[in-house]
TORDRENTI-336420 format. One record per atom (N, C-alpha, C): residue in three letters; x, y, z. Coordinates in steps of 0.2 Angstrom, whole numbers, padded with zeros to 4 digits, always signed. Layout:
ALAXYZ ...
END
This chain:
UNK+0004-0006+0000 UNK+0000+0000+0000 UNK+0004+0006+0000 UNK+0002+0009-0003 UNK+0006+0019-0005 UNK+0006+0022+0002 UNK+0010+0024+0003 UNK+0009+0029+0009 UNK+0004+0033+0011 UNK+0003+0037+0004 UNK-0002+0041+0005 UNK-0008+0038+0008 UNK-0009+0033+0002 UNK-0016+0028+0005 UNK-0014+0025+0012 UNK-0010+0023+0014 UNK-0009+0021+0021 UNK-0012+0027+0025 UNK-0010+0033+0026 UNK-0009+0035+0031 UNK-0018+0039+0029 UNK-0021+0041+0024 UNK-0027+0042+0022 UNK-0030+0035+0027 UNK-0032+0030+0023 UNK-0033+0023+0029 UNK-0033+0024+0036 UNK-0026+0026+0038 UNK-0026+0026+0046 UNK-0031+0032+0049 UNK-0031+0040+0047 UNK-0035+0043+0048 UNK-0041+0040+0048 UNK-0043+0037+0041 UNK-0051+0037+0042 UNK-0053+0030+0047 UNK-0047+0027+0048 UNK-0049+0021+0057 UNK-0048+0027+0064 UNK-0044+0031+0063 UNK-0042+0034+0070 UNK-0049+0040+0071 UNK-0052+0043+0066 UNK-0058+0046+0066 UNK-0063+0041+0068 UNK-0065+0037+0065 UNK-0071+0032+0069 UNK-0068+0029+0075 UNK-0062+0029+0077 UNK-0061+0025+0083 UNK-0064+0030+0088 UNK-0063+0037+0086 UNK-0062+0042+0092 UNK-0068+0044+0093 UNK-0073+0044+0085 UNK-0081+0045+0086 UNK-0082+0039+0092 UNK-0081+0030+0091 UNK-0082+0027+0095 UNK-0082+0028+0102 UNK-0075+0031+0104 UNK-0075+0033+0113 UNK-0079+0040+0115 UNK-0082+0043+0110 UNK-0087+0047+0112 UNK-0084+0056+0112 UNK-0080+0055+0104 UNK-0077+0061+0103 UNK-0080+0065+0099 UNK-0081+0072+0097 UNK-0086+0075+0092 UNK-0081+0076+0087 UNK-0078+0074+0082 UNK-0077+0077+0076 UNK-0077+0084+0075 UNK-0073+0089+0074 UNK-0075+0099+0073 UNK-0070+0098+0065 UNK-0066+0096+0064 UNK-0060+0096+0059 UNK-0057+0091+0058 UNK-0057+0089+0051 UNK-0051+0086+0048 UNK-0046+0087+0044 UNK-0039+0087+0046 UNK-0034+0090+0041 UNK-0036+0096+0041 UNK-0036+0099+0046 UNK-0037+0105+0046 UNK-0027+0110+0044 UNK-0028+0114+0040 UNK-0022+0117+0036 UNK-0022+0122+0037 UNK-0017+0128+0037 UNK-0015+0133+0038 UNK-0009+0134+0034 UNK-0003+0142+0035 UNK+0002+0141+0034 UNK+0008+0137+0036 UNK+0006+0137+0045 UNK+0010+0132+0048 UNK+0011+0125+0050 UNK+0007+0122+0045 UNK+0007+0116+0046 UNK-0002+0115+0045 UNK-0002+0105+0046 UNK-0007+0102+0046 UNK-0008+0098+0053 UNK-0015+0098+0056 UNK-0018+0093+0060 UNK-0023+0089+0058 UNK-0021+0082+0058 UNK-0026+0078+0057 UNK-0031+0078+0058 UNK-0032+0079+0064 UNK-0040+0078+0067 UNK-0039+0083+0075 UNK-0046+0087+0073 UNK-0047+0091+0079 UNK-0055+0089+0081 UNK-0053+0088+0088 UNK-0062+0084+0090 UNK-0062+0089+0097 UNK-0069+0088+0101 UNK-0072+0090+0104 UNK-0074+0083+0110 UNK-0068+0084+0117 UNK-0070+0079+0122 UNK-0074+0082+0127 UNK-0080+0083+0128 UNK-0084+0086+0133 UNK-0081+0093+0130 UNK-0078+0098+0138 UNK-0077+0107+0135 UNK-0072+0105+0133 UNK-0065+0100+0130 UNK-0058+0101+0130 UNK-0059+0098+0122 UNK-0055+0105+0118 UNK-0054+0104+0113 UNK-0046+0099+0113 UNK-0046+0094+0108 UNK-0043+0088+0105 UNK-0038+0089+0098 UNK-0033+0091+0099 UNK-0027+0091+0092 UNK-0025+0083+0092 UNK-0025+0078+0086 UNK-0023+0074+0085 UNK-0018+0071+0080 UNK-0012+0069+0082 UNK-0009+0068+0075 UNK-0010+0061+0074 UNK-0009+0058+0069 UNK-0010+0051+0068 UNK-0007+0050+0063 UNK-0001+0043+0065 UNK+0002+0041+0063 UNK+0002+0033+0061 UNK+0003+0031+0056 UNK+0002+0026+0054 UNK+0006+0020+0049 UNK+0007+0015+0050 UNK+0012+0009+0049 UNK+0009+0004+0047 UNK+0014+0000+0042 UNK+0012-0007+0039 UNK+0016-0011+0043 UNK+0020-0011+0047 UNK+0023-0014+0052 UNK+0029-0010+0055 UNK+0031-0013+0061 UNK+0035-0008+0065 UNK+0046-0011+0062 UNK+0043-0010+0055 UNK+0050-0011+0055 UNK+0055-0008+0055 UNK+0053+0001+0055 UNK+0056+0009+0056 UNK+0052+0012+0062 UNK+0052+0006+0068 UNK+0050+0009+0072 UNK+0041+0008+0074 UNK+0040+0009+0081 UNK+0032+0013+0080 UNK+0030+0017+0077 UNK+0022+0019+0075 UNK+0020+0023+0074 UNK+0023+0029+0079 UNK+0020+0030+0085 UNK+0019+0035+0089 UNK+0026+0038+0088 UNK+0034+0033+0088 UNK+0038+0039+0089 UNK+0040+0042+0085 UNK+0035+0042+0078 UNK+0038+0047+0074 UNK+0035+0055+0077 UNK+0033+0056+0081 UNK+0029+0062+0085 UNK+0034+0065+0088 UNK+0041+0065+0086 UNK+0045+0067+0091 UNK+0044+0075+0092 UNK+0048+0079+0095 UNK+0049+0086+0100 UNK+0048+0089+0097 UNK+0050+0089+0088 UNK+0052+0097+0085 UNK+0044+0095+0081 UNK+0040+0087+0080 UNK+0032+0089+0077 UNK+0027+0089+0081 UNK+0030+0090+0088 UNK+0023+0091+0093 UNK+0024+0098+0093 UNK+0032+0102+0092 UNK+0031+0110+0091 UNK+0026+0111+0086 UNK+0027+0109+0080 UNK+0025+0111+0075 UNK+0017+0108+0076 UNK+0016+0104+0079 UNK+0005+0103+0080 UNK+0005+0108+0086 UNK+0009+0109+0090 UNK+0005+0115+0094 UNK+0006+0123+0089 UNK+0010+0125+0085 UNK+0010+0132+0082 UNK+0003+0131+0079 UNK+0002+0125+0074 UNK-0005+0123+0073 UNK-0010+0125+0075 UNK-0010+0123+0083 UNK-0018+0125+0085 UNK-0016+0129+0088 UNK-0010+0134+0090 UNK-0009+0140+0092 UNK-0016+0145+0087 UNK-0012+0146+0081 UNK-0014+0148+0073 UNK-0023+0147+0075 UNK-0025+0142+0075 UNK-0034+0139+0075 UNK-0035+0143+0080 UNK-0032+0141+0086 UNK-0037+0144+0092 UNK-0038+0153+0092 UNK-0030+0156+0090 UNK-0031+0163+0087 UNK-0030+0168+0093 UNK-0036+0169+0096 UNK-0035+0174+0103 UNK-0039+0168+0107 UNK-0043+0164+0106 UNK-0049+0161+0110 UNK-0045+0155+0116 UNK-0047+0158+0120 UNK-0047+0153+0127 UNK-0049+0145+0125 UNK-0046+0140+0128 UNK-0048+0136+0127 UNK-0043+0130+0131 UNK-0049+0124+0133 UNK-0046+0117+0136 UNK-0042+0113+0131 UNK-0034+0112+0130 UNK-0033+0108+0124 UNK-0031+0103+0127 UNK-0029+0098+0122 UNK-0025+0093+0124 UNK-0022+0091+0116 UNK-0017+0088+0118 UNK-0014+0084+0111 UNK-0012+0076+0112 UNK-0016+0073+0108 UNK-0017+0067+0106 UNK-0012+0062+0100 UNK-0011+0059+0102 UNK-0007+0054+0096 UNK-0010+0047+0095 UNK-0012+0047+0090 UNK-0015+0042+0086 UNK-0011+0036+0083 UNK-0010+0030+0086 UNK-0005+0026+0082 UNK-0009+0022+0080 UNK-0008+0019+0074 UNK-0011+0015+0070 UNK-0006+0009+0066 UNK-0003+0001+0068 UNK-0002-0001+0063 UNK-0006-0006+0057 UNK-0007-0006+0053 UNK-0011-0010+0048 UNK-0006-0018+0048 UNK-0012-0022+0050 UNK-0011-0030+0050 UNK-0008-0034+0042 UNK-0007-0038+0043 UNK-0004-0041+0035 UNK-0012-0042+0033 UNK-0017-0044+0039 UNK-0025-0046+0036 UNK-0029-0039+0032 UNK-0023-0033+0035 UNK-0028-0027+0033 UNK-0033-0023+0039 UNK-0033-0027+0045 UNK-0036-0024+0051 UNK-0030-0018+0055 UNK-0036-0014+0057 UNK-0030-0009+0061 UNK-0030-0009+0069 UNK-0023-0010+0071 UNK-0022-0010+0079 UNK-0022-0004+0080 UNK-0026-0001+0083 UNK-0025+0005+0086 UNK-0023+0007+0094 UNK-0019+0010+0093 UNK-0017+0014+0101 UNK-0015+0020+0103 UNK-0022+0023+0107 UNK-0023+0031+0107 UNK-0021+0031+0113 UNK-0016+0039+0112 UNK-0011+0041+0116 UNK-0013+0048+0120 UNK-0019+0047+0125 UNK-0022+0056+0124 UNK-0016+0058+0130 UNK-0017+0063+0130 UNK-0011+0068+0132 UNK-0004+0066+0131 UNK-0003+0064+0123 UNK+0003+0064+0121 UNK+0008+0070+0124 UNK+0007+0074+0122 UNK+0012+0080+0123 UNK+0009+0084+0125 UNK+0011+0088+0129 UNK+0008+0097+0132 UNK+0010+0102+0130 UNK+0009+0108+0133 UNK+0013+0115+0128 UNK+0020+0117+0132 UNK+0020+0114+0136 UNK+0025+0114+0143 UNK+0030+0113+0139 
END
């Protein structure tokens, strides 16, 4: 499978995974100059930036540690940028995804991946 199409795939599991635990969807791929967020959802009042990353096998690794220091800077400028002046509850999530040789996805949600700390 193409990359592209992999990690399009892994988003559209990590989006119904998260509608599944009772998340609201606000955004996806939300774009700006400073970057992309895959997924922005609504957990009760705390707004949710999610990156999601995703694998056909952990041969280069987990998904999650591709989320290292300098791309969680880059998702927080992101929803710096979105939020603008507005107050708000956030949290940053990492979405890990690898895709089975059967084509099913193991999913492991990492909520409060990183903070702004």
């Amino acid at each position: 499978m193409k990359r592209q199409t992999l990690g399009k795939w892994g988003e559209e599991q990590a989006a119904a995974y998260l509608q599944g635990q009772g998340l609201r969807l606000v955004e996806r791929n939300y774009r700006c100059p400073l970057g992309e967020i895959d997924i922005i959802a609504r957990d009760g009042d705390c707004l949710v930036f999610c990156e999601v990353k995703t694998r056909s096998s952990s041969r280069y690794g987990l998904p999650q540690e591709a989320v290292a220091w300098s791309k969680q800077q880059k998702i927080i400028k992101v929803a710096s940028w979105y939020l603008g002046d507005r107050e708000a509850d956030v949290r940053f999530d990492v979405i890990a995804i690898t895709r089975s040789a059967a084509g099913k996805a193991e999913i492991e949600w990492l909520p409060a991946a990183f903070s702004l700390d």
